[in-house]
N, CA and C of each residue as an Amber inpcrd file, in Angstrom:
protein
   306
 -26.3040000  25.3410000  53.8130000 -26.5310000  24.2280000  52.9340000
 -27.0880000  23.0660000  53.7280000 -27.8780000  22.2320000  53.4160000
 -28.0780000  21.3670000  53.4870000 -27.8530000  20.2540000  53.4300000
 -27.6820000  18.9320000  54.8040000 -26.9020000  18.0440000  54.4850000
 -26.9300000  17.5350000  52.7090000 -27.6960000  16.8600000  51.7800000
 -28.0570000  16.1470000  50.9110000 -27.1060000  16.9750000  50.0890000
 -27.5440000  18.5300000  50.0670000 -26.5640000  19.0800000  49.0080000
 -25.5220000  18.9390000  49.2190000 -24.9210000  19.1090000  50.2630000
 -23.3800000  19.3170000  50.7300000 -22.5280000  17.9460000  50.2630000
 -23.8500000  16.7870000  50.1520000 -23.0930000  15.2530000  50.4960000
 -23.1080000  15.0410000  48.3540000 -23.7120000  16.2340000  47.7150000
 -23.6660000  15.8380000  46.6750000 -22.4020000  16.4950000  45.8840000
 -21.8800000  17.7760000  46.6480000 -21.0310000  18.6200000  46.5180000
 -19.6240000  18.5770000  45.9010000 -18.7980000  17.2480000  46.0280000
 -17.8390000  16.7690000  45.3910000 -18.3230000  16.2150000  44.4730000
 -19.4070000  15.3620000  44.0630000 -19.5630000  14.3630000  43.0870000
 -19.8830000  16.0890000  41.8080000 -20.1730000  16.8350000  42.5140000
 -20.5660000  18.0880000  41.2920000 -19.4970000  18.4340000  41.1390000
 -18.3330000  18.5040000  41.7730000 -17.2570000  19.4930000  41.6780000
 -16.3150000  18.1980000  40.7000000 -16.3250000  17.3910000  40.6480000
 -15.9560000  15.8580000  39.9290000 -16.8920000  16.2300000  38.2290000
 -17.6590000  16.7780000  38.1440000 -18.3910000  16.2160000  37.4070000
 -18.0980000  16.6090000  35.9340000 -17.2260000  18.1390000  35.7140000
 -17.0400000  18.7720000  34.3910000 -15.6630000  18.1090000  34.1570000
 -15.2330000  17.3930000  34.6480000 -13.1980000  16.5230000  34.8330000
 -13.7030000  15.0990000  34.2350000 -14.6410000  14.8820000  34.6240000
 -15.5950000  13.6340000  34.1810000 -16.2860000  13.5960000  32.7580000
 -16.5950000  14.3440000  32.7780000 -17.2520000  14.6010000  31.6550000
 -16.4420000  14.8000000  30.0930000 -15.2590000  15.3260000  30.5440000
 -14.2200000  15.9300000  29.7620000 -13.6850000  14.5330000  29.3300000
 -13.1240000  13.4540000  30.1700000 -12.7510000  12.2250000  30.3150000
 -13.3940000  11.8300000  29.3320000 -14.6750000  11.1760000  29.7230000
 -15.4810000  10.7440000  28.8210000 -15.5810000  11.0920000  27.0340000
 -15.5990000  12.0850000  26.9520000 -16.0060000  12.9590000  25.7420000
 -14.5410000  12.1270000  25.2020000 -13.3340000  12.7210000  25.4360000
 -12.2420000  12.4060000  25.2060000 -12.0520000  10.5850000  24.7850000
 -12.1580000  10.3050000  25.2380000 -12.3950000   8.6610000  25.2650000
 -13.4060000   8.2630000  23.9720000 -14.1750000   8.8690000  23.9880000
 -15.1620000   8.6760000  22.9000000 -14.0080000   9.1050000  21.7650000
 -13.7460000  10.1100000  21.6160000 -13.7700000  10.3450000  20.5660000
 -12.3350000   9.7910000  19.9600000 -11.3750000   8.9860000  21.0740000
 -10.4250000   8.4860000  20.4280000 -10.8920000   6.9340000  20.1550000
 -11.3700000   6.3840000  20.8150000 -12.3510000   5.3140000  19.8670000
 -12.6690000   5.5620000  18.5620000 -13.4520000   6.1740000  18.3070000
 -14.3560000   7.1280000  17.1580000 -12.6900000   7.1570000  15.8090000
 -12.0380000   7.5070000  16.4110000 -11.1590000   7.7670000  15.2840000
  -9.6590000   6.4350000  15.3040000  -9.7930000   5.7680000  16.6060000
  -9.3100000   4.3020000  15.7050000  -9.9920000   3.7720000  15.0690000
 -11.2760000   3.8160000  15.0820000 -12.4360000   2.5950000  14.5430000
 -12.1450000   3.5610000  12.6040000 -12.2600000   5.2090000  13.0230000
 -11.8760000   4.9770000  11.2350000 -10.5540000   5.9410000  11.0120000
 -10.8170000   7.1210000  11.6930000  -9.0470000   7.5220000  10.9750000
  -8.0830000   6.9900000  11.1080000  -7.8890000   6.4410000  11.9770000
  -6.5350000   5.4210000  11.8530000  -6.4140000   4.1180000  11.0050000
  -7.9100000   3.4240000  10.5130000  -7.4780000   2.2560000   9.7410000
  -7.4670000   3.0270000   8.2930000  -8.0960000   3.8550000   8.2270000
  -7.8270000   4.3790000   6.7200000  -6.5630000   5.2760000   6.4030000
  -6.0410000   5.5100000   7.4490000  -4.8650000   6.1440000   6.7470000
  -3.6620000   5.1980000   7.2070000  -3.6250000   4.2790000   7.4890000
  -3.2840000   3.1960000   7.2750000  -3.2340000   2.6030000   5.6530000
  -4.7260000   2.1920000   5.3190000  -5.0710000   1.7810000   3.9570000
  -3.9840000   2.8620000   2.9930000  -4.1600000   4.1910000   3.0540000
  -4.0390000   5.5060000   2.5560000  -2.0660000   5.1670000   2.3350000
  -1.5850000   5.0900000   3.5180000  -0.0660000   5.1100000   3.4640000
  -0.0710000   3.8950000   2.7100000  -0.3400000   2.5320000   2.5320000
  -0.2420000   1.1950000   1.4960000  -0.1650000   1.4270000   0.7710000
  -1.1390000   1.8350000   0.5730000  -1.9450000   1.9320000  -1.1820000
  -0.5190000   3.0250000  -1.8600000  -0.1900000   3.8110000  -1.2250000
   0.6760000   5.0210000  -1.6530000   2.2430000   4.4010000  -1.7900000
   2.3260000   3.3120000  -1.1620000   3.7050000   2.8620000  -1.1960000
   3.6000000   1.7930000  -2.1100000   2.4260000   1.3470000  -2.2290000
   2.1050000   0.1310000  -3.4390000   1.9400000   0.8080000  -4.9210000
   1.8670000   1.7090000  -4.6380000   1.9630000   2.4770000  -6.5990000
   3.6610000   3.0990000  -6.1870000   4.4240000   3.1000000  -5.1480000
   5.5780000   4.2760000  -5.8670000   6.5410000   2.9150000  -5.7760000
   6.2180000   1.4470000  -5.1380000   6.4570000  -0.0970000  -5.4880000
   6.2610000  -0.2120000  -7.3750000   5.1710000  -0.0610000  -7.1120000
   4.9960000  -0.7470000  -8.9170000   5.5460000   0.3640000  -9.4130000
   5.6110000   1.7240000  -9.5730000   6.6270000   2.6380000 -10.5470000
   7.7400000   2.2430000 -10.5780000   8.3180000   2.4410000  -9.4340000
  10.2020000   1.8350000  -8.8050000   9.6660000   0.4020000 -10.3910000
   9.1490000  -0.5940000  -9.9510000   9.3780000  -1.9290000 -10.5140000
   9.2730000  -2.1690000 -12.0230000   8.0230000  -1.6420000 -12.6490000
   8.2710000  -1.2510000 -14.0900000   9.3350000  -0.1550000 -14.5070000
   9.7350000   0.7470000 -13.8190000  11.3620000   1.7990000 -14.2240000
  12.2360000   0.1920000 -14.4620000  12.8230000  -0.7350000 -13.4580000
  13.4800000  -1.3370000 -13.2200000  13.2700000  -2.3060000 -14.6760000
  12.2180000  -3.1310000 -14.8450000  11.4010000  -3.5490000 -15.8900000
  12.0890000  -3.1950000 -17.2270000  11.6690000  -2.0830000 -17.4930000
  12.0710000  -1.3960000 -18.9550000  13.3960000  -1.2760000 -19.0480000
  14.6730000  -0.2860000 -18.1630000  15.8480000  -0.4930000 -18.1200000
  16.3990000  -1.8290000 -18.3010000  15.9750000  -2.8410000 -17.5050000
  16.4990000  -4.3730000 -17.5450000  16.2140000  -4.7410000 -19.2740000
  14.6750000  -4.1120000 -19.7670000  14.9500000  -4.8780000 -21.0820000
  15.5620000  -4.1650000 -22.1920000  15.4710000  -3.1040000 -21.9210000
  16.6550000  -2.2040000 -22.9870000  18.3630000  -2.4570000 -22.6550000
  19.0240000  -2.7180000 -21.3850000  20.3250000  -3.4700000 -21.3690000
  19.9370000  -4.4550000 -22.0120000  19.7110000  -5.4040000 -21.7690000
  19.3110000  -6.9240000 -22.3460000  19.6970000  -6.5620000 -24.1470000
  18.2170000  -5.4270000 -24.4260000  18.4830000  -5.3660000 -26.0030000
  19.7470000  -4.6820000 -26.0370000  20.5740000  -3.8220000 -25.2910000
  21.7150000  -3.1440000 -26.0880000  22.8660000  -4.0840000 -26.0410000
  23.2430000  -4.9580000 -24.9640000  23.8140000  -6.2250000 -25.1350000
  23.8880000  -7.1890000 -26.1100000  22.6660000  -7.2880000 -26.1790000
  21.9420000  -8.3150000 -27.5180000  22.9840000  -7.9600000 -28.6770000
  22.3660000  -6.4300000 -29.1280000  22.8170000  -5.8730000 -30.1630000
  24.3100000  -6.1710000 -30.4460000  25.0030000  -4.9900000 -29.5460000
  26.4420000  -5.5460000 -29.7370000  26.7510000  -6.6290000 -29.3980000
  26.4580000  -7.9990000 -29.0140000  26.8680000  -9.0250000 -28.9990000
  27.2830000  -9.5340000 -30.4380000  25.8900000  -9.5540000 -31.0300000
  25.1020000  -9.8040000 -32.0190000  25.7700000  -9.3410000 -33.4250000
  25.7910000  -7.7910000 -33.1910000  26.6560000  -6.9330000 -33.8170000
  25.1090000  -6.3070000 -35.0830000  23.9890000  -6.6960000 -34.4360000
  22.9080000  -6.0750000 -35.4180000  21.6270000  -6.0890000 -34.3610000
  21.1730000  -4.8210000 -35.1880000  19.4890000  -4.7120000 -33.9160000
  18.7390000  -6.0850000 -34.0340000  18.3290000  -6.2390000 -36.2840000
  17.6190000  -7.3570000 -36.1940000  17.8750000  -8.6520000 -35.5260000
  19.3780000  -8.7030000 -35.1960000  19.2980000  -9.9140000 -34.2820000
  18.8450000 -10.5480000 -32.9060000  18.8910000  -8.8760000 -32.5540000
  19.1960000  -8.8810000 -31.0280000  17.6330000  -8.8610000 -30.8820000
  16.6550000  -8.2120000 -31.6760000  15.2150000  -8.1580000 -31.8850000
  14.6600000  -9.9350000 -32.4280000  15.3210000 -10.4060000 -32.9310000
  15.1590000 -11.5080000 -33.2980000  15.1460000 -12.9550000 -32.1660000
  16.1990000 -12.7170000 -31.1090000  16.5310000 -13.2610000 -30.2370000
  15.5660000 -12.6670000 -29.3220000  15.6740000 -11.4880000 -28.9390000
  14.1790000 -11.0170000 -27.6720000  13.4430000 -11.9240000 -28.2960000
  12.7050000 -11.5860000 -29.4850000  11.1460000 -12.4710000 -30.1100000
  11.0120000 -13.4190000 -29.5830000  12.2990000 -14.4780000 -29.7730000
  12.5020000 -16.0580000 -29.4990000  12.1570000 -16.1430000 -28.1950000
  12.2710000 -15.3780000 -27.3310000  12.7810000 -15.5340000 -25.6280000
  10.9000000 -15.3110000 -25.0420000  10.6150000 -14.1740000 -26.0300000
   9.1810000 -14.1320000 -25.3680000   8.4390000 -15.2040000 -26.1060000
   9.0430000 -15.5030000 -27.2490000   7.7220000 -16.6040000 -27.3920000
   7.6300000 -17.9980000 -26.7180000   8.9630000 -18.6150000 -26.6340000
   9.1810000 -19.7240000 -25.6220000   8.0830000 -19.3340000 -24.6080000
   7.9780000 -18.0820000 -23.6680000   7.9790000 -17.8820000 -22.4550000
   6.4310000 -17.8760000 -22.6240000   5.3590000 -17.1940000 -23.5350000
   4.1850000 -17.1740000 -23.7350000   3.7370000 -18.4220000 -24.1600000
   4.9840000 -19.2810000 -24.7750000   4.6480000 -20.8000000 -25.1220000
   4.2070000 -21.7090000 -23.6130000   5.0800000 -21.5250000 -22.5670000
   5.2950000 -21.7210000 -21.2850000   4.0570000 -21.5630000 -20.7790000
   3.8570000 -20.0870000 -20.4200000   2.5260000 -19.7680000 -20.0590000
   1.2160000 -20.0850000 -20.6990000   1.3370000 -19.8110000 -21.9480000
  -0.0010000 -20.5570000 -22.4430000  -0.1690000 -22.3350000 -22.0980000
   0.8160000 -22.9540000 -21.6260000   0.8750000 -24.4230000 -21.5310000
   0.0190000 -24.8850000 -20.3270000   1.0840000 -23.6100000 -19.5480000
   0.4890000 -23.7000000 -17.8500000  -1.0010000 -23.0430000 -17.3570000
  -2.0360000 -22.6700000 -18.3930000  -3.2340000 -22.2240000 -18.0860000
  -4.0610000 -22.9960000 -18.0030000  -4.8880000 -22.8540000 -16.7410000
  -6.3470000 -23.7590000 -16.5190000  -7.0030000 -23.8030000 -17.5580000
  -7.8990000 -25.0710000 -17.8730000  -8.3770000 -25.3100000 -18.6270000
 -10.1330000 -25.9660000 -18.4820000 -10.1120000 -24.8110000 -18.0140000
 -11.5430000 -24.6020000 -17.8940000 -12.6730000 -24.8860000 -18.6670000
């Protein structure tokens, strides 16, 4: 062999360990830049709908106690239906008060 080759001889024997490195590196870049922020997005989004199910279940139960309370308080549906009415209309009275007025 020849000096030049001989002196190039490690940097070749370096070079497929190097290369491997590299490649590797790339490609975990490559997949923070998107598989990781989207399944990120992916796990949210998935806990933000089984959030809002959990919260409307909670929702509806809360207003059916409310009405079965009502009732037997009351000792009649129409009352207890009568009294809900009252409660949402105040409350849409409320809200309609508090809207921009554009």
């Amino acid at each position: 062999m020849s000096e030049h080759t001989a002196a190039n001889l490690p940097m070749m024997e370096d070079f497929p360990a190097r290369l491997a490195t590299f490649l590797e590196d790339i490609a975990t870049r490559v997949r923070a830049m998107t598989v990781d922020r989207i399944a990120k997005v992916v796990r949210l989004s998935t806990l933000g709908l089984i959030a809002a199910a959990f919260g409307l279940m909670a929702a509806i139960f809360l207003f059916l106690t409310v009405f079965a309370a009502l009732a037997i308080a009351l000792g009649s549906d129409a009352a207890a239906w009568g009294v809900l009415a009252g409660l949402f209309l105040i409350a849409g009275a409320l809200l309609w008060s508090k809207r921009s007025k554009d």
